[in-house]
N, C-alpha and C positions, 0 to 999 in steps of 0.2 A: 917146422918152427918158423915161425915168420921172425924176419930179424929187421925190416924195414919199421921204424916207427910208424903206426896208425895217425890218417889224415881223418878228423871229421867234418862234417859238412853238412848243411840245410839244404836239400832239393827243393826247391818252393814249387809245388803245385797249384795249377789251377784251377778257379771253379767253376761249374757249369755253365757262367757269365765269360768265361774266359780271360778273367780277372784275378791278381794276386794279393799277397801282401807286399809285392813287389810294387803294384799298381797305388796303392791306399794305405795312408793310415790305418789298422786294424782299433778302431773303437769298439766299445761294448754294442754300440748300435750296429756295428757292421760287419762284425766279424762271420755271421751268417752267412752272410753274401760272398764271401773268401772262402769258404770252407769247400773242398774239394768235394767230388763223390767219392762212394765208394769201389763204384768201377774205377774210376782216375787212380786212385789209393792201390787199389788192386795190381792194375797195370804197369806201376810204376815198381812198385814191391818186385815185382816179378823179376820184371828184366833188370831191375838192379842185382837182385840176387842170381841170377842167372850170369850176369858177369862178375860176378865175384865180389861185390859188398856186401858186409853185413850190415840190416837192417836195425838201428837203433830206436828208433820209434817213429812210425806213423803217426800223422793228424794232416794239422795244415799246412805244414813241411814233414818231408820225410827226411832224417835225418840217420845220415848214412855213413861209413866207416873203411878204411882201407888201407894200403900202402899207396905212397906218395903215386910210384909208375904206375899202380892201377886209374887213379884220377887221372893224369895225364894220356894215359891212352885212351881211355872210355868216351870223356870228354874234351882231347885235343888241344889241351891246355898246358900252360908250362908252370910249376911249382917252384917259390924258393923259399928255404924254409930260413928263418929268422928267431934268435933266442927272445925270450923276454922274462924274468922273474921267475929263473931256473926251467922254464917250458920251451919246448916247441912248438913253432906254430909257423903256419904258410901263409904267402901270399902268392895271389892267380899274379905272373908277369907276363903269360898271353889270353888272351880271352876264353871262357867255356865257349865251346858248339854243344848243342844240346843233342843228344842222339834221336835220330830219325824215328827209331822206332816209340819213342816217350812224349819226342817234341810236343803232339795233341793235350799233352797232361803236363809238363814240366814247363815252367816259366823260365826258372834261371837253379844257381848252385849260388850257395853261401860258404866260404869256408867257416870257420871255428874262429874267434878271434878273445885277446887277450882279454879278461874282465876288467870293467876300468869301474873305480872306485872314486866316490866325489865327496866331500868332507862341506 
C-alpha cells in the first residue's frame, strides 16, 4: 500500500525537429510540428515504467505519476510540497536532470499545478 501521497507531472517530449512545447507556443498551426513520434512515445513509456511510474497518458507530453522520493531520485531533483485549496501540490526547489537514458526524447518535466480560475 503506498502511503506517500502521488506527484503528477508532464514529461514534455520531443519531436523529430527536436523541438517542444517547451520551445513554442503550441497553435492549431503548429502543433504538428511538436508532436513527438512514436518511437519517442514508445521509449519514454518504457523506461518510465521501468522505474516505477505509472503511466497517465501519452501524447505530446507524457504524463506521469508517483511518490514524491521516486521524482527525486529518477530525476535528481528536490520537492517541497505546499497546501493550496485543501490540495497538495509540489514545487521543483532543485532543478530536474533529465535521465540519460530518455534525454534524446525528454525535453523537460512539468509538475501538476494549482487550477487558477479568472472571473
Amino acid at each position: 500500500m503506498e502511503t506517500e501521497q502521488r506527484v503528477y507531472a508532464s514529461v514534455v517530449l520531443k519531436a523529430p525537429s527536436g523541438r517542444s512545447v517547451l520551445d513554442v507556443a503550441a497553435t492549431a498551426d503548429q502543433i504538428d510540428g511538436l508532436r513527438p513520434d512514436s518511437a519517442a512515445v514508445a521509449k519514454a513509456v518504457t523506461y518510465f515504467e521501468q522505474v516505477g511510474f505509472r503511466i497517465e497518458q501519452p501524447g505530446i507530453t507524457l504524463s506521469i505519476s508517483g511518490p514524491k522520493t521516486q521524482f527525486e531520485s529518477v530525476f535528481g531533483m528536490h520537492l517541497t510540497a505546499y497546501e493550496q485549496d485543501g490540495q497538495t501540490y509540489y514545487r521543483i526547489d532543485k532543478p530536474a536532470t533529465i535521465p540519460a537514458p530518455v534525454q534524446s526524447v525528454v525535453q523537460g518535466i512539468v509538475l501538476a499545478e494549482p487550477t487558477q480560475y479568472f472571473n
